[in-house]
C-alpha positions as a LaTeX table, in Angstrom:
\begin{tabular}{lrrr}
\hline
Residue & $x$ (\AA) & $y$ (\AA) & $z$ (\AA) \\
\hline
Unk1 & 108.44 & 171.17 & 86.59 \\
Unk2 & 107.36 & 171.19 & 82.88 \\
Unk3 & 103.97 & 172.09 & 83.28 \\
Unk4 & 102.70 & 170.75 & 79.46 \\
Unk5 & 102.85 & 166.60 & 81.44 \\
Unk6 & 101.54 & 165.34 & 84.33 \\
Unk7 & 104.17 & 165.60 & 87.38 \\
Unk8 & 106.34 & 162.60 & 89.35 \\
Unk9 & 107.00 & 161.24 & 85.97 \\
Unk10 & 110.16 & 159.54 & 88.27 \\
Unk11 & 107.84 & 157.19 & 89.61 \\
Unk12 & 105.75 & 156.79 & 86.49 \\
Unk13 & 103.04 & 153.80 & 87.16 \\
Unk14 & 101.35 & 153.09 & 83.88 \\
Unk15 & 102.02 & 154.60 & 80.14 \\
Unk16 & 99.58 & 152.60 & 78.41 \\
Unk17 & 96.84 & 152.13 & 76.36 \\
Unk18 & 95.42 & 149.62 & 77.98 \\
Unk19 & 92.56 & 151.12 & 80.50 \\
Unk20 & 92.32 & 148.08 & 82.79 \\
Unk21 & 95.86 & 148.36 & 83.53 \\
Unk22 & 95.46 & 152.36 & 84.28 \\
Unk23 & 92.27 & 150.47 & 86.25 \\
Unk24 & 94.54 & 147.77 & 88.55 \\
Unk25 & 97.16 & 150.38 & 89.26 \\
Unk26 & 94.94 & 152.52 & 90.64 \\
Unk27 & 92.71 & 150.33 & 92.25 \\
Unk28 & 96.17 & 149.01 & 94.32 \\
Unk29 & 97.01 & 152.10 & 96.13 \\
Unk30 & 93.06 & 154.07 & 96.64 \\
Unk31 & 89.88 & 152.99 & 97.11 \\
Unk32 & 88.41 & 150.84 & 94.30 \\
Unk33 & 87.25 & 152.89 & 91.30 \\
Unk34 & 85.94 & 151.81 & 87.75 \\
Unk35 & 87.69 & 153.60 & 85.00 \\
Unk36 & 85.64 & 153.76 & 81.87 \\
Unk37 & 86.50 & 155.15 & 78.17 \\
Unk38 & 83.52 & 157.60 & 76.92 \\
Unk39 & 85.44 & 158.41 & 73.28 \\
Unk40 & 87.60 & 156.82 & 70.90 \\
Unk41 & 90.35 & 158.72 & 69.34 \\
Unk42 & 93.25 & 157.26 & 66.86 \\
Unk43 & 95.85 & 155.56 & 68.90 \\
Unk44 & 99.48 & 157.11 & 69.65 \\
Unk45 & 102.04 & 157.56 & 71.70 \\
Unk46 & 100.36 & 161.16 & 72.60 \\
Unk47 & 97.37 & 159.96 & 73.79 \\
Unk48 & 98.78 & 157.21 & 75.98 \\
Unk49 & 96.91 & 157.13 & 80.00 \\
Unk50 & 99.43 & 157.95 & 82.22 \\
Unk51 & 99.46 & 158.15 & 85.63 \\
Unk52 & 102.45 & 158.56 & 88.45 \\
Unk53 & 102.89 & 158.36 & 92.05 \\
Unk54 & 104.59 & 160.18 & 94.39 \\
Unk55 & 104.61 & 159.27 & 98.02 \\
Unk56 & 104.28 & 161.89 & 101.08 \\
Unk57 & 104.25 & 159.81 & 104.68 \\
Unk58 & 100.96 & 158.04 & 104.97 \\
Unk59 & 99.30 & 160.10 & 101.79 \\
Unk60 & 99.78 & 159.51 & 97.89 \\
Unk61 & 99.46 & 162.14 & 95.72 \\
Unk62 & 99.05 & 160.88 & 91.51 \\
Unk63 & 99.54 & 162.99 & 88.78 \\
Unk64 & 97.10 & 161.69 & 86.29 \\
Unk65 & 96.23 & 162.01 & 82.42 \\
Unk66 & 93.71 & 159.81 & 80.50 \\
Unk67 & 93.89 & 158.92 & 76.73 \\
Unk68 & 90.51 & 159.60 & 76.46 \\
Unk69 & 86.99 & 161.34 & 77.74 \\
Unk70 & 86.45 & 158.88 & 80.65 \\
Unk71 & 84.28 & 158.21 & 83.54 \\
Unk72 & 85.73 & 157.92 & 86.72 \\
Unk73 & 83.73 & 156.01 & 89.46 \\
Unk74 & 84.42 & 155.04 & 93.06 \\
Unk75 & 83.32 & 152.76 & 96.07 \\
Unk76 & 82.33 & 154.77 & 99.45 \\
Unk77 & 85.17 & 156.11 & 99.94 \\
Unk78 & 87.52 & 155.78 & 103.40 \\
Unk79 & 89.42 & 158.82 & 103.66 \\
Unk80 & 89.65 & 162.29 & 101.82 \\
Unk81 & 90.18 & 163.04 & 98.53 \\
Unk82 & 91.54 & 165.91 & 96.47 \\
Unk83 & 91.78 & 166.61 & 92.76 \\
Unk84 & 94.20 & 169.88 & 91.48 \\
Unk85 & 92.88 & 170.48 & 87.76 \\
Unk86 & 96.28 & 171.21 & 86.10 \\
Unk87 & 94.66 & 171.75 & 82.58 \\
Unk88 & 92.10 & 170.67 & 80.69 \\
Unk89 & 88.28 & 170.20 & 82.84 \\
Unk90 & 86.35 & 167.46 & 84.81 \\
Unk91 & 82.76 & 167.10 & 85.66 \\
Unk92 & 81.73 & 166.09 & 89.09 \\
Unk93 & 78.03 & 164.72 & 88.53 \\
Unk94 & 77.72 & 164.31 & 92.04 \\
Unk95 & 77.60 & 168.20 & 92.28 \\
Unk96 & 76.49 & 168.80 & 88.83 \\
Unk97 & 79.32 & 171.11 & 88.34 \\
Unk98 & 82.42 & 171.56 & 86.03 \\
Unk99 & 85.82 & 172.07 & 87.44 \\
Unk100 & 88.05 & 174.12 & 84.99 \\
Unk101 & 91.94 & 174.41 & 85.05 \\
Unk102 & 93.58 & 174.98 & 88.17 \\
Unk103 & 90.01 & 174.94 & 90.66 \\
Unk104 & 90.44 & 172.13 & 93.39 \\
Unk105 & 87.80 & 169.31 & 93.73 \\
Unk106 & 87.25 & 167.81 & 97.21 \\
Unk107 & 85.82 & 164.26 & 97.87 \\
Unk108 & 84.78 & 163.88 & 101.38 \\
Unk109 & 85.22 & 160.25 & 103.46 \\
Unk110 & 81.92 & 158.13 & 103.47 \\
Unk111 & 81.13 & 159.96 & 99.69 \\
Unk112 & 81.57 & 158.26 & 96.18 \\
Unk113 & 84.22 & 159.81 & 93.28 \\
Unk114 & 81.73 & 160.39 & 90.55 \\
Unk115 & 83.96 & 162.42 & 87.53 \\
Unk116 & 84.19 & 162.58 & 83.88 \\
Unk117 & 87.68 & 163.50 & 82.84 \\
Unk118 & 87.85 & 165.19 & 79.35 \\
Unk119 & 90.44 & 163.62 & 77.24 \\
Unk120 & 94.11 & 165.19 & 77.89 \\
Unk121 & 92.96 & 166.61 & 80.91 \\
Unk122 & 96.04 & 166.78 & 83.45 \\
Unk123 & 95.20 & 166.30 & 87.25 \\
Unk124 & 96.94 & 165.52 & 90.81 \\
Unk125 & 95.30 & 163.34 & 92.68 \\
Unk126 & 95.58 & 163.75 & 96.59 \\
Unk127 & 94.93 & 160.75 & 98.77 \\
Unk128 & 95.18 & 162.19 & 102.97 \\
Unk129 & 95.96 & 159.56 & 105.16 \\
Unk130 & 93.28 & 159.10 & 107.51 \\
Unk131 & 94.76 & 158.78 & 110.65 \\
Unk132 & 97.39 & 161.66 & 109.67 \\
Unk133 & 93.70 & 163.82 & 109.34 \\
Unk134 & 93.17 & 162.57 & 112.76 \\
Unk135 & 96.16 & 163.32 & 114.23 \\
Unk136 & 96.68 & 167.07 & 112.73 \\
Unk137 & 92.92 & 168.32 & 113.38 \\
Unk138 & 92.70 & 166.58 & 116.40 \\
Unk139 & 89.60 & 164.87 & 115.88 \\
Unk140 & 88.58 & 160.85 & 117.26 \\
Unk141 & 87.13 & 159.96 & 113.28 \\
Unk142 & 86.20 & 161.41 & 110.00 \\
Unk143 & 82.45 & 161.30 & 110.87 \\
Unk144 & 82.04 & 164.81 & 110.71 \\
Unk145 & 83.55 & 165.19 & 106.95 \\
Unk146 & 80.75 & 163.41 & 105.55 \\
Unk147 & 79.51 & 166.36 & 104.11 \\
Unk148 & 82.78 & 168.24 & 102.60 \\
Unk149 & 82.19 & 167.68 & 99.07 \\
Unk150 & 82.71 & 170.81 & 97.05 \\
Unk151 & 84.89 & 172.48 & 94.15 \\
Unk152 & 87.01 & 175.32 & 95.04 \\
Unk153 & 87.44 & 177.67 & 92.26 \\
Unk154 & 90.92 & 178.44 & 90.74 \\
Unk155 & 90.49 & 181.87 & 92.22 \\
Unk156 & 90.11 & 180.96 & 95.62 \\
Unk157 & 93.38 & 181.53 & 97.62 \\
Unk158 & 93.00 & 177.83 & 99.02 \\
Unk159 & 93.46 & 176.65 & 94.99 \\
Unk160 & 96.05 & 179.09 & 94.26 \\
Unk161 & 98.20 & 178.22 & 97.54 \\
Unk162 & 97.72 & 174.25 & 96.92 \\
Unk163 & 98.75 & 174.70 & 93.47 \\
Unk164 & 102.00 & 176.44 & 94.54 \\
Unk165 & 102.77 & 173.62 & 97.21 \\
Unk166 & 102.36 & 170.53 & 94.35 \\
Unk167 & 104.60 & 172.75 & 92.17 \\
Unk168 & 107.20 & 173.24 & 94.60 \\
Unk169 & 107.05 & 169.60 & 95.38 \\
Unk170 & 107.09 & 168.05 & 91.92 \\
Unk171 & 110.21 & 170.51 & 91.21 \\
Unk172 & 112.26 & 168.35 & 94.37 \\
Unk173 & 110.31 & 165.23 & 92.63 \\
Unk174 & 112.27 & 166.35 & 89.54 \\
Unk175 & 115.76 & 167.18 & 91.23 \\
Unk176 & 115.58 & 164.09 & 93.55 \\
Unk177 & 114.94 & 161.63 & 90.43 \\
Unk178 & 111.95 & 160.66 & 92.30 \\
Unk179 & 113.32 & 159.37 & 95.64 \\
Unk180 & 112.28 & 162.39 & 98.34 \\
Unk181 & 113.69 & 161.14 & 101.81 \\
Unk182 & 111.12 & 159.64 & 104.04 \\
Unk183 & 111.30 & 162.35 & 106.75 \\
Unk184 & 111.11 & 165.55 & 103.74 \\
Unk185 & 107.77 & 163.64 & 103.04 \\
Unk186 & 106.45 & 163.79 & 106.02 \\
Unk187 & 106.73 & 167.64 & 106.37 \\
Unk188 & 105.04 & 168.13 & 102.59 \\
Unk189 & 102.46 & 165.88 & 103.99 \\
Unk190 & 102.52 & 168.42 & 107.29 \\
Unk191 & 102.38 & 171.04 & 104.92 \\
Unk192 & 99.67 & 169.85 & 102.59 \\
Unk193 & 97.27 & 168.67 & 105.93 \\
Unk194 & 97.73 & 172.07 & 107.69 \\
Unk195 & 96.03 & 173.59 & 103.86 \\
Unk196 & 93.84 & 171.20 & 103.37 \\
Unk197 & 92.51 & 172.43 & 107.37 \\
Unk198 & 90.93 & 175.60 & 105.95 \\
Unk199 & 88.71 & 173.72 & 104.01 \\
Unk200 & 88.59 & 170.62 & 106.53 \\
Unk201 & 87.82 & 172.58 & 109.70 \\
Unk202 & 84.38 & 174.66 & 108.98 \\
Unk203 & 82.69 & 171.63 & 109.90 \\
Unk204 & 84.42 & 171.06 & 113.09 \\
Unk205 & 86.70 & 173.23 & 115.88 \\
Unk206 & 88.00 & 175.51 & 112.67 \\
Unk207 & 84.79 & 177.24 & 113.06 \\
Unk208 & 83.92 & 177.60 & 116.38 \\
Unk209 & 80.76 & 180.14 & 116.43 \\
Unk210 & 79.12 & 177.01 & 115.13 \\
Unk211 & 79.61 & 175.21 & 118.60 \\
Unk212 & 77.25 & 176.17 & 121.08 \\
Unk213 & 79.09 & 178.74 & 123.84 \\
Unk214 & 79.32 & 176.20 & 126.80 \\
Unk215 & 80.81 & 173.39 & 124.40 \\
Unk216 & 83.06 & 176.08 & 122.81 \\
Unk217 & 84.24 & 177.16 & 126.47 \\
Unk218 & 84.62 & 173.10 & 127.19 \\
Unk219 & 86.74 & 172.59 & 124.33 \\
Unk220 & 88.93 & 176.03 & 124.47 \\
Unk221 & 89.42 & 174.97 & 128.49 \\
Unk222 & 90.39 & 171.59 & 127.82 \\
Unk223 & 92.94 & 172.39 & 124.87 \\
Unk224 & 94.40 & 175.21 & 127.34 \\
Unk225 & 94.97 & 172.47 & 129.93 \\
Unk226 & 95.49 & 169.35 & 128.65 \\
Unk227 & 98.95 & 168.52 & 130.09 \\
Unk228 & 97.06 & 168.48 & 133.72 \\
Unk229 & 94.59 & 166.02 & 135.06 \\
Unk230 & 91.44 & 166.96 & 133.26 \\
Unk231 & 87.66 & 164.91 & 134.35 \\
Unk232 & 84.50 & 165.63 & 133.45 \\
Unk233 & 83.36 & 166.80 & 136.42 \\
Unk234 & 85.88 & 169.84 & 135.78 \\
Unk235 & 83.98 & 170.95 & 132.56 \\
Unk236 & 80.74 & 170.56 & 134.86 \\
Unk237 & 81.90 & 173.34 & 137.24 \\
Unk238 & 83.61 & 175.20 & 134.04 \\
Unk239 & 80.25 & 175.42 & 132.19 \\
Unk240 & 77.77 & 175.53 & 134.32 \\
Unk241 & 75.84 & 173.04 & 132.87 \\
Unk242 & 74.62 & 169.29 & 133.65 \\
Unk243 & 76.66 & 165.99 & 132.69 \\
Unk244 & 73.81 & 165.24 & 130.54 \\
Unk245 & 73.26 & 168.28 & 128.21 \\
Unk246 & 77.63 & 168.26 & 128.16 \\
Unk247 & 77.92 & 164.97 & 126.66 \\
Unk248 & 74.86 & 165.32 & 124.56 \\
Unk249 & 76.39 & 168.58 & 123.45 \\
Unk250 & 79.53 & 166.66 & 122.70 \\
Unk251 & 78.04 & 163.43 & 120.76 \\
Unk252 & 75.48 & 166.29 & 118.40 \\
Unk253 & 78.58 & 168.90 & 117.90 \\
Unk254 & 81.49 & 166.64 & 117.74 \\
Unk255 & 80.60 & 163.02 & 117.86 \\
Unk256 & 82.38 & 161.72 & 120.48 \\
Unk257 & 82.06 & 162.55 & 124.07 \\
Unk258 & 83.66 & 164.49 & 126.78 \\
Unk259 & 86.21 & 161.77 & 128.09 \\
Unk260 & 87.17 & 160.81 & 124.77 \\
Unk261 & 87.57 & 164.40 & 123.62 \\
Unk262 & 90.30 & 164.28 & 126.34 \\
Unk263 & 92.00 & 161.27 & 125.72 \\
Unk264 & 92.28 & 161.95 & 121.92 \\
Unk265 & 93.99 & 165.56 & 122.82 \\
Unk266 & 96.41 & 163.99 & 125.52 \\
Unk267 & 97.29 & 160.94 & 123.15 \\
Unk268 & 97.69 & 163.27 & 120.72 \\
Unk269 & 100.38 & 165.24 & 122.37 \\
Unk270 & 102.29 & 162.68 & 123.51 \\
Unk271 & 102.61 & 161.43 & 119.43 \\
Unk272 & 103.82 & 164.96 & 118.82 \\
Unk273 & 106.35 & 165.06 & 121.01 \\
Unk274 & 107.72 & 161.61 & 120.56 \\
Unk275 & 107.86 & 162.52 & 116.84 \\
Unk276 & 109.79 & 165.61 & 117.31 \\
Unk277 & 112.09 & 164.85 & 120.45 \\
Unk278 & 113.62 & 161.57 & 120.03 \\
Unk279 & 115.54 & 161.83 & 122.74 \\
Unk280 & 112.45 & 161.78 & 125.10 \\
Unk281 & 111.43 & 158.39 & 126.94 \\
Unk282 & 107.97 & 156.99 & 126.05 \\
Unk283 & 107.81 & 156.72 & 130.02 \\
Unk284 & 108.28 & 160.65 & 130.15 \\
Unk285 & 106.07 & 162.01 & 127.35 \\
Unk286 & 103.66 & 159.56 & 128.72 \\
Unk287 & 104.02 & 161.40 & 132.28 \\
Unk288 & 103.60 & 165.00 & 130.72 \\
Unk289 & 100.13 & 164.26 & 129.78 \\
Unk290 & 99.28 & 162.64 & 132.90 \\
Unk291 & 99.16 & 159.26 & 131.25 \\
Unk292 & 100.86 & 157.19 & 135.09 \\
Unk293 & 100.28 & 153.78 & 133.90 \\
Unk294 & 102.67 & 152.51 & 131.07 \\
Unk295 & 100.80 & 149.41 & 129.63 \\
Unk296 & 97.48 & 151.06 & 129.75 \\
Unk297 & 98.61 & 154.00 & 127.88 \\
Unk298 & 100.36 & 151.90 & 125.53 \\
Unk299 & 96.81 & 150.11 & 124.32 \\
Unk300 & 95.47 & 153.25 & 124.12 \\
Unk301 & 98.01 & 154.70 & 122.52 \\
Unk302 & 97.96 & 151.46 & 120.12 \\
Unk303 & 93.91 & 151.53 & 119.79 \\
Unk304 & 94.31 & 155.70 & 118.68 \\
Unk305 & 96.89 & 155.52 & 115.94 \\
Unk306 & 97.01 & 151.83 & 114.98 \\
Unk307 & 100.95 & 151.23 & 116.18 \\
Unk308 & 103.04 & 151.04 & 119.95 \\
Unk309 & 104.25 & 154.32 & 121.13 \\
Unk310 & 107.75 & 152.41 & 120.47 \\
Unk311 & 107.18 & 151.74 & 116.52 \\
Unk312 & 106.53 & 155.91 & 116.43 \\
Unk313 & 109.70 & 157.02 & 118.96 \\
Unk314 & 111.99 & 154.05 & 116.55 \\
Unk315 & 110.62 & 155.73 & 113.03 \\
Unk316 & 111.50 & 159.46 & 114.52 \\
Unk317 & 114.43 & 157.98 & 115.68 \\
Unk318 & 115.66 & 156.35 & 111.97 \\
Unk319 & 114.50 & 159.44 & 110.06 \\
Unk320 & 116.90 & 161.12 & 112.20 \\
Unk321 & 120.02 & 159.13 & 112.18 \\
Unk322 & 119.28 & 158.68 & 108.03 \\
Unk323 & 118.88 & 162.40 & 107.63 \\
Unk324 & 122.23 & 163.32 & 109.75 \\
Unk325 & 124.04 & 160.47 & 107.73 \\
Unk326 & 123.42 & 162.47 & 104.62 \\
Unk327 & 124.18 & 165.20 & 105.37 \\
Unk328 & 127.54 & 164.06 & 106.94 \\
Unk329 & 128.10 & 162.74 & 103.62 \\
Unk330 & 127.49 & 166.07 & 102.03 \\
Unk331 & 130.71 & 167.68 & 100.50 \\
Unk332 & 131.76 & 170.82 & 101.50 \\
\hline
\end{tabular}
């Protein structure tokens, strides 16, 4: 990767002057945001916005460079956001703070973008799919990210690893002209959700002195055991403690409650293994997790992850088949 430009320039959105098209590109693929121009240079080809996408699963990342000093503004937003200073600096106002070359600004769900770019400054932009957050921390929402807003300096080992991993990625971007299989994506996604956890996880099971001990020893049992039949009245007898302090203990800690904790775990596993072993029946990784009825675990399944149990097995199933076609096709 030539790292004097932005990176993805394969799939290169918008090299323009024109800020209100920078504006609608962006606006089509995150959550709205209002791009305006603080400075006023001499036009040229140099100082052109520029902005690129590049795909990972159900995340974007966007390598991103502005013409000029601009202001940056977003709508509440739904998911989490990440911004890798490549060069230059931006200001988050929200935290009063400036975020030099190479530090890593975090934009929790629920919060507003609030930055001012300085002109040239070179950036990727990380959009996480929310239900892929869901799925690898395990969690029933994003409530309890509300509060992750924070810049990471660029000597922080979090920083320096995440800038490694975009590196490494925009180098296949650059080898691949642009067009990274859909299954490779999905394991840089993997790969960028299980780094973005360090940072993700202090405010939930990633830090689990914070949990009082009985709802520590609730979750740690159920997690241990959650391929057998699991009820509340288990974590009762576990604990020691009454139904009502558990699922108060549940709804203050972890916002959600004891049953639910369960079923999100057990649904969970299920997508995990119909995503990895293709071969399985829905009807058998359904069984594993004690799931006995098919069409109620199947609008459960649906209501959890927003698609059948079928649509997830069929998209394991293609990645598959299109990855072993290629490589049949391979030369020697």
């Amino acid at each position: 990767m030539n790292t004097k430009t932005v990176p993805f320039q394969f799939n290169t959105g918008v090299r323009s002057l024109d800020f209100e098209e920078a504006r609608t590109f962006i606006n089509s693929h995150l959550d709205d945001r209002d791009v305006s121009p603080l400075s006023f240079h001499n036009r040229g080809r140099l100082s052109e916005n520029l902005l690129t996408l590049q795909p990972l699963g159900t995340s974007a990342l966007f390598g991103a460079m502005w013409s000029e000093k601009v202001h940056v503004q977003s709508e509440i937003q739904s998911t989490f956001h990440a911004v890798l200073v490549l060069s230059g600096q931006i200001h988050c106002k929200s935290l009063a703070t400036d975020a030099p070359a190479h530090s890593l600004i975090l934009i929790a769900p629920g919060r507003c973008a609030d930055l001012i770019w300085e002109r040239g400054t070179q950036a990727v932009v990380m959009s996480l799919g929310k239900q892929s957050i869901i799925d690898n921390l395990g969690v029933p929402n994003l409530e309890f990210l509300r509060q992750t807003n924070t810049i990471i300096p660029a000597s922080h080992p979090d920083a320096q690893l995440l800038r490694n991993i975009i590196l490494c990625l925009a180098n296949q971007h650059e080898i691949a002209q642009g067009r990274i299989e859909p299954s490779v994506q999905n394991h840089w996604e993997g790969l960028l959700l299980c780094q973005f956890a360090n940072q993700l996880h202090p405010a939930e099971l990633g830090m689990k002195s914070i949990l009082p001990a009985r709802i520590r020893m609730a979750t740690d049992w159920i997690l241990a055991h959650i391929r057998e039949p699991i009820s509340v009245c288990d974590l009762l007898l576990i604990t020691g403690t009454s139904r009502r302090s558990l699922e108060s203990g549940f709804r203050t800690y972890l916002n959600t409650t004891p049953a639910r904790f369960i079923l999100c775990h057990k649904l969970k596993g299920v997508r995990e293994i119909l995503r990895n072993e293709p071969e399985i029946t829905i009807g058998d990784a359904a069984f594993l997790y004690g799931f006995n009825h098919l069409s109620h675990f199947t609008r459960q399944y649906q209501d959890a992850f927003g698609e059948l149990p079928s649509e997830t097995l069929r998209r394991c199933r293609g990645a598959r088949i299109g990855f072993s076609k290629k490589a049949q096709r391979r030369p020697a």
